[in-house]
C-alpha positions as CSV (number, residue, x, y, z in Angstrom):
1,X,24.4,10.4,-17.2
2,X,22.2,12.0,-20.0
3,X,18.7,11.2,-19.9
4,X,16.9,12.0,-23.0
5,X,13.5,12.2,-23.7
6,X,11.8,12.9,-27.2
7,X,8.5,14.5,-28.2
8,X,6.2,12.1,-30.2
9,X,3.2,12.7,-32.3
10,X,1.1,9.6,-31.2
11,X,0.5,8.3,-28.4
12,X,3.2,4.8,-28.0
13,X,1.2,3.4,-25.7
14,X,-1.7,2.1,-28.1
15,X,-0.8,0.0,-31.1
16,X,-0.7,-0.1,-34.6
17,X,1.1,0.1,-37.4
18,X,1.5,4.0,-37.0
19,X,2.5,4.0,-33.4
20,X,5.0,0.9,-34.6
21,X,7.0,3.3,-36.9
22,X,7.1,6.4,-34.9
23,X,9.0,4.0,-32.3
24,X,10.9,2.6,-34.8
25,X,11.8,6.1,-36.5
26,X,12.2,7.7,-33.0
27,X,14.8,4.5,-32.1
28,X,16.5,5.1,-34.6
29,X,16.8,9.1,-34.1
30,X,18.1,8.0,-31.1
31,X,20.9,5.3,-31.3
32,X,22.5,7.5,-34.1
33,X,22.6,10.8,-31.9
34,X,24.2,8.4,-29.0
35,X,26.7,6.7,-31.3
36,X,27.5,10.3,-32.4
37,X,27.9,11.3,-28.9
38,X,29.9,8.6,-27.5
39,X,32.3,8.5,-30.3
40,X,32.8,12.4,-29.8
41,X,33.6,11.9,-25.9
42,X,35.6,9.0,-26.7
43,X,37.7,11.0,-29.4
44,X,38.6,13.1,-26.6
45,X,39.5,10.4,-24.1
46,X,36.5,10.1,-22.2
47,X,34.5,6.7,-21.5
48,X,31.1,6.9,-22.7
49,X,28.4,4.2,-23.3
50,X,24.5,4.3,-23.8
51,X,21.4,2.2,-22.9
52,X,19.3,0.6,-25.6
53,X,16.0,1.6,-25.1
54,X,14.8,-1.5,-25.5
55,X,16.4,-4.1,-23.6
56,X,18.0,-1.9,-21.0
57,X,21.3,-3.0,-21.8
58,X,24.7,-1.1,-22.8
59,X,25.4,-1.0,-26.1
60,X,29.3,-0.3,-26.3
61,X,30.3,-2.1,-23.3
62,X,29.0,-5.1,-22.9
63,X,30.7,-6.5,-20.4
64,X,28.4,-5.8,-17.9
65,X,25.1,-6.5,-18.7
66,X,23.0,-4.9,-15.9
67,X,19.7,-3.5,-16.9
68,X,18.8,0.4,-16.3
69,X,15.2,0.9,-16.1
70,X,14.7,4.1,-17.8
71,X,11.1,4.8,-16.5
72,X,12.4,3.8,-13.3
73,X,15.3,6.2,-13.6
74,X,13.1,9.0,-15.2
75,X,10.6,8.7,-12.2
76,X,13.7,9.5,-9.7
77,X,15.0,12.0,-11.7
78,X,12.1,13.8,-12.1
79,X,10.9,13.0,-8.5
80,X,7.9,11.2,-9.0
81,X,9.4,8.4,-6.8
C-alpha cells in the first residue's frame, strides 16, 4: 500500500468553480501517476491496482468491489484513530 497525499492551493472543502477544478486537475494528476505506476510494477511481474479517489473502488481489478475509505485509512496511518 501507497498512500498519497497532494498539496492544494485552495481549500476543497468549500465550493466553487475554483475549488471544482483544482479537484479535477489534482484527479487527474493522480490517476495518471497510478496508471503509470501499476503498469511499471506489472511490467515486472508484480500485481498492483489503485483506489479511485472518488468512489473508493479499484480501478484495475474489479472483481472485488470493496470500498477503502481513504480518510479512514489516512486517520490510522497517521494515528489519529
Amino acid at each position: 500500500i501507497v498512500p498519497t497525499c497532494q498539496r492544494a492551493v485552495t481549500d476543497l472543502v468549500k465550493t466553487g468553480e475554483d475549488v471544482e477544478k483544482e479537484k479535477d486537475e489534482l484527479l487527474e494528476k493522480f490517476m495518471g501517476w497510478a496508471k503509470q505506476v501499476c503498469q511499471t510494477l506489472e511490467d515486472k511481474g508484480y500485481w498492483s491496482d489503485y483506489i479511485d479517489p472518488c468512489s473508493g473502488l479499484s480501478m484495475i481489478h474489479q472483481d472485488s468491489q470493496i470500498v477503502y475509505s481513504e480518510v479512514e485509512a489516512l486517520s490510522i496511518l497517521k494515528g489519529y484513530a
